[in-house]
N, C-alpha and C positions, 0 to 999 in steps of 0.2 A: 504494500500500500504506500502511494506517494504522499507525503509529506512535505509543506513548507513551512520556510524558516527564515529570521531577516539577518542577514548581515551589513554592516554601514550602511544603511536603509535601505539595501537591496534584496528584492525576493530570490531565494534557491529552491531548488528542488527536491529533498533526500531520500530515495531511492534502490531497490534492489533490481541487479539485471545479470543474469548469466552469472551467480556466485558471485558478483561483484555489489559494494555500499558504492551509488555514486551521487553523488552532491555536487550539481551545474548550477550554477548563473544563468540567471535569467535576463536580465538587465533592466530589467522592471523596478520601478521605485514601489517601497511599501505603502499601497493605499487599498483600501475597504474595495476599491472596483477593481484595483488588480490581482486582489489578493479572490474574489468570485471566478475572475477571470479562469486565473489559474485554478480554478477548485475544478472549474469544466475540463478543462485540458489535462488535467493529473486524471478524471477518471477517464477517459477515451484512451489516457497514454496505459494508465494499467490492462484495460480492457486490451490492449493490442498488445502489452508484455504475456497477459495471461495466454493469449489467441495463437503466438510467437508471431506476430507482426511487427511491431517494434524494430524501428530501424536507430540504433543510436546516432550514426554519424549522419542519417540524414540531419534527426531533430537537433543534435548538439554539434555542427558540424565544425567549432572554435572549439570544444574542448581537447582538454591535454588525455582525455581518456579512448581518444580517436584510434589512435593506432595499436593500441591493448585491444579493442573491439574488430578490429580491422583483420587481426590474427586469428582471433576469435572467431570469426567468421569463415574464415580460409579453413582452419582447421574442422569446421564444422561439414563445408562444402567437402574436404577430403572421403569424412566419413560417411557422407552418402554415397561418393564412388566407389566405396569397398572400403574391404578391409586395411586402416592405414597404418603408419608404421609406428612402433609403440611410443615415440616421443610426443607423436601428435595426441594418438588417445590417452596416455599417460599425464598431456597437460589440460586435456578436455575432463578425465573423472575428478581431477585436484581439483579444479575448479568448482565442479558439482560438489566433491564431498566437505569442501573447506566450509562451508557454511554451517556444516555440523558440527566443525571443531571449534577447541578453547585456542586459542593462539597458540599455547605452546605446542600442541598438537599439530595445528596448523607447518609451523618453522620444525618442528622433527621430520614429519611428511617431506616439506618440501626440503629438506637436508638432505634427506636418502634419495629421492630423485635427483637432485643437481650433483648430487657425490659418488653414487654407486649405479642406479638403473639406468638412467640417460646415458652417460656413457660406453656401459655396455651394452644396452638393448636398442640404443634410439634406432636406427637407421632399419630397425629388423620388421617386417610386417607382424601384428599381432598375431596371428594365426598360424604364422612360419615359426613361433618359438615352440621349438622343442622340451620334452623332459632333459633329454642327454645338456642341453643348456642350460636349462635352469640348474640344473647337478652340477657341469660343467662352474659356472659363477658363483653357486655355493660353496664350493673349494679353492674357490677363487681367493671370495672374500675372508674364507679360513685362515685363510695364510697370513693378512692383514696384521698389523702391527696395531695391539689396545693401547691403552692405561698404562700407563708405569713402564712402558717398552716390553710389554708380554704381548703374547699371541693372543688375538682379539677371543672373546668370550664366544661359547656356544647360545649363549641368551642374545648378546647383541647380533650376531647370523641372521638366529630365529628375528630378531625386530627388523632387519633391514630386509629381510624376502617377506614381512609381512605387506606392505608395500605391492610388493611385485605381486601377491598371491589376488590380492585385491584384484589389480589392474586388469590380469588376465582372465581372472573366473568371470569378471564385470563385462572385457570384452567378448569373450565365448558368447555369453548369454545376450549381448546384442545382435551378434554377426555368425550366430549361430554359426559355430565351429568347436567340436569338443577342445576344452582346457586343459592344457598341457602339462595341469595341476592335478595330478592325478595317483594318488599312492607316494605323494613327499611329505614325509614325515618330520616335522622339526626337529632339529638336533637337540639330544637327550641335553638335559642342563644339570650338572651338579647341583645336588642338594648346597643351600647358600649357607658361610659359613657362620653360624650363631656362637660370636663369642661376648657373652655378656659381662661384666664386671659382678664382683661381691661387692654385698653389702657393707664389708669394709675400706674394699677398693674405693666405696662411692663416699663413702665418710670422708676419707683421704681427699682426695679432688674437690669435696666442696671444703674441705680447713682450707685451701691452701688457692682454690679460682679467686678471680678477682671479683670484686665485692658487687660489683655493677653486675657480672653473671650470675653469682647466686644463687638468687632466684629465677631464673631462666634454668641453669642445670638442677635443681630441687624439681622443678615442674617439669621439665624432659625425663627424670630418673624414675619419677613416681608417679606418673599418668599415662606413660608409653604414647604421647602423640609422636608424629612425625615430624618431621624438621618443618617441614610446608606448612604444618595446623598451629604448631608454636608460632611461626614466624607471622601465620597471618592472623592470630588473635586477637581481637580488640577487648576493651572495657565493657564495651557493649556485652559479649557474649562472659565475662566471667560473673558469676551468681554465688556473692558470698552469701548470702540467705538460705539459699540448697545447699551451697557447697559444690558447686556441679559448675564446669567448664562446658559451653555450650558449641562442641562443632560442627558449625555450620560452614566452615569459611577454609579456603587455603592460599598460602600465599607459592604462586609458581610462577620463577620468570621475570618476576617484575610484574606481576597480575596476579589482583585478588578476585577468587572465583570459588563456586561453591563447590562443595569436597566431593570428592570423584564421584559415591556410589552412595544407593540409599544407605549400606550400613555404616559408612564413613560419617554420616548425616547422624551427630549422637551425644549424649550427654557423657562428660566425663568426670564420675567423683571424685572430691577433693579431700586427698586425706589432711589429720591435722597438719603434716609439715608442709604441704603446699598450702593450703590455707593460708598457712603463718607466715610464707614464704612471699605469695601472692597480695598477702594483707601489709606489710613489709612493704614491698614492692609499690603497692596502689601509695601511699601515704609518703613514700619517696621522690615519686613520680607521676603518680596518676591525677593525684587531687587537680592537678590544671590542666587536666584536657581534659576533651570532649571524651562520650562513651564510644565514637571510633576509632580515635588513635587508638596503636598497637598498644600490645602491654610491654613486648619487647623488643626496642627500637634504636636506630642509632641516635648520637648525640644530635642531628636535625631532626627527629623524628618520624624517619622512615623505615621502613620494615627492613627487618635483617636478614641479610641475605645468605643462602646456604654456606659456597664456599668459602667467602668472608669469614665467618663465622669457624669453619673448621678451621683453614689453616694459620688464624690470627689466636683461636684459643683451645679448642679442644685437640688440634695436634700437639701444638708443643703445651699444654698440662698433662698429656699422657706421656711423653717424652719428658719429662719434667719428675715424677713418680717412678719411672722407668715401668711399667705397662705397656703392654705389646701392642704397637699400634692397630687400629682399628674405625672402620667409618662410623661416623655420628650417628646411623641407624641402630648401632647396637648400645642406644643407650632405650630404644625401644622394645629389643629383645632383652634387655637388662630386666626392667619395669613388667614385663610375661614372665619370668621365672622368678624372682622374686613374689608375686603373687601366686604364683604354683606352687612355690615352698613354703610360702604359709598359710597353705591350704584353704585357698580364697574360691569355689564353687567357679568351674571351667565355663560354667556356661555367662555367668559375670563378668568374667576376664574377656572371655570373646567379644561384648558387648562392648566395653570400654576399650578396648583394643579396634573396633571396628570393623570384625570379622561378621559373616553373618554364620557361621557355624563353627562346634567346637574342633573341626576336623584337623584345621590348621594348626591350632593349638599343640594337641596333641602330637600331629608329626612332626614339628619342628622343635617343641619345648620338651616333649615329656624325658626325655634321656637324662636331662637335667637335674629332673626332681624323681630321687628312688620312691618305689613307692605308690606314686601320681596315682590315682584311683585304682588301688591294690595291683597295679600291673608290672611287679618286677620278677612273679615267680612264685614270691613267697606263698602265698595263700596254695598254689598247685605242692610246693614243698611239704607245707605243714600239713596236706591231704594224704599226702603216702607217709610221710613220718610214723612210724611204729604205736601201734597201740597201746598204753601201758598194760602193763598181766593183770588178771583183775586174779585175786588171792580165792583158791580152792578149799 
């Protein structure tokens, strides 16, 4: 639906066309008859977007959005003559799917395209790629250099062919040609490694962070949010009245957007030392803002950012301790076995953790805690264990 809007008493137009926001000048000054004017002309214009009539370079033939549309169009034409080559339909489904995504979603998509697909697929017809190809560039990008100068991960493989998996099932089922996606199985991933801190390691690190983290590392140890759900908390969502952390919110990217999944979507109890931590914190900090500022922010006020964050203080304080280094996410898995080991009901843990079932739980936490819902043996031990003699 088109919408207008004034700028320097000029009317615009803001608008959705082919996955694209576009916002033209009209050159129309803002008055009561131009602003009718235009109310006519926005519905005829949507009625011919909905229709696919809509020509943009006709109607905007000055804007800078011309030759983006112009492509657009070419590429569109290709696809009615047949089957085209994957770089073309590769930029026509981006286009379609990106309207669905959060922007970071958005900029990872279109990384793996400009980095890994496009160059090896572009020039290839849709229909002409083979499995032995796809296999082929999966080995490919095996070989790839990760993280730290290791051989790139079997998880990131699997995230950069899911792209591709996309593209090609999407075009099969246009251009009716079986997809050459057929019996490829993602590459198995290591179980990821859970090395969580003791409760005295966690003692240790808070005597000795800096006083401004504190309570930032009290609230990461002991509520298991994510880096993204700490970083984008506001005043708004903390409820000392409940005692419950309200996550509705993430911060990714440099954008605050709501948490991935309904079970993400959750309240999270405050034990007494985040309370006191949190309560601390508000009275330090909080009393002069609004209920959106973050609760944990840099010295301007702006939400804190992941890696910032790790390699300014939580690497070198585990280097600092001598503790074997490890990513900030296991101060997550920390916060799960610690409530396993004090025997806090899995199905509670799942909920404040975000999980919608306790399945996760258990595969990845229970080794940790002997015991965990009588499942180390023992109960099957002491079934065959010897009957005492009973006296004749």
């Amino acid at each position: 639906m088109t919408s207008i809007f004034v700028q320097n008493e000029i009317l615009y137009l803001d608008f959705q066309f082919k996955g694209k926001r576009c916002r033209e000048r009209t050159g129309l000054p803002d008055s009561d008859f131009n602003r009718r004017k235009l109310e006519k002309f926005c519905k005829r214009m949507d009625a011919q977007i909905t229709l696919g009539q809509f020509d943009f370079c006709k109607t905007f033939p000055n804007s800078s959005e011309c030759d983006y549309f112009h492509k657009v169009a070419h590429r569109e034409e290709l696809l009615k003559a047949g089957c085209p080559a994957f770089s073309e339909f590769a930029e026509l489904w981006y286009q379609e799917k990106q309207v669905e995504w959060r922007t970071s979603q958005q900029e990872t998509v279109r990384g793996i395209l400009d980095v890994h697909l496009l160059p090896y697929f572009g020039t290839m017809p849709v229909n002409h790629i083979s499995k032995s190809e796809i296999l082929a560039f999966r080995s490919k990008i095996s070989q790839l250099e990760g993280r730290g100068k290791k051989q790139i991960s079997a998880s990131r493989v699997n995230h950069i062919l899911t792209p591709l998996r996309m593209v090609l099932n999407e075009a099969a089922d246009r251009f009716d040609f079986p997809s050459a996606w057929k019996q490829i199985k993602s590459m198995k991933v290591p179980r990821s490694d859970v090395m969580p801190l003791t409760l005295a390691e966690i003692e240790k690190l808070l005597a000795v962070v800096r006083k401004d983290f504190h309570a930032y590392y009290t609230t990461r140890f002991f509520t298991g949010l994510r880096s993204s759900e700490v970083h984008g908390l506001t005043w708004r969502h903390v409820d000392f009245n409940r005692r419950q952390l309200l996550i509705y919110q993430a911060y990714v990217r440099g954008e605050l957007i709501s948490t991935k999944t309904d079970g993400s979507y959750r309240e999270v109890q405050m034990c007494q030392r985040v309370y006191e931590a949190l309560l601390a914190q508000y009275r330090l900090t909080g009393k002069n803002k609004t209920l959106d500022d973050f609760v944990f922010c840099s010295s301007v006020g702006t939400a804190l950012e992941d890696r910032n964050v790790a390699n300014r203080i939580w690497y070198p304080l585990l280097a600092f301790l001598g503790l074997e280094k490890r990513k900030p996410y296991q101060s997550r898995h920390t916060t799960a076995t610690l409530w396993l080991a004090a025997g806090e009901s899995p199905e509670w843990i799942a909920r404040q953790l975000g999980h919608v079932s306790t399945n996760m739980l258990f595969r990845v936490y229970s080794r940790y805690v002997p015991n965990i819902a009588g499942r180390d043996g023992s109960a099957f031990e002491l079934m065959l264990s010897p009957m005492p003699s009973s006296n004749h």
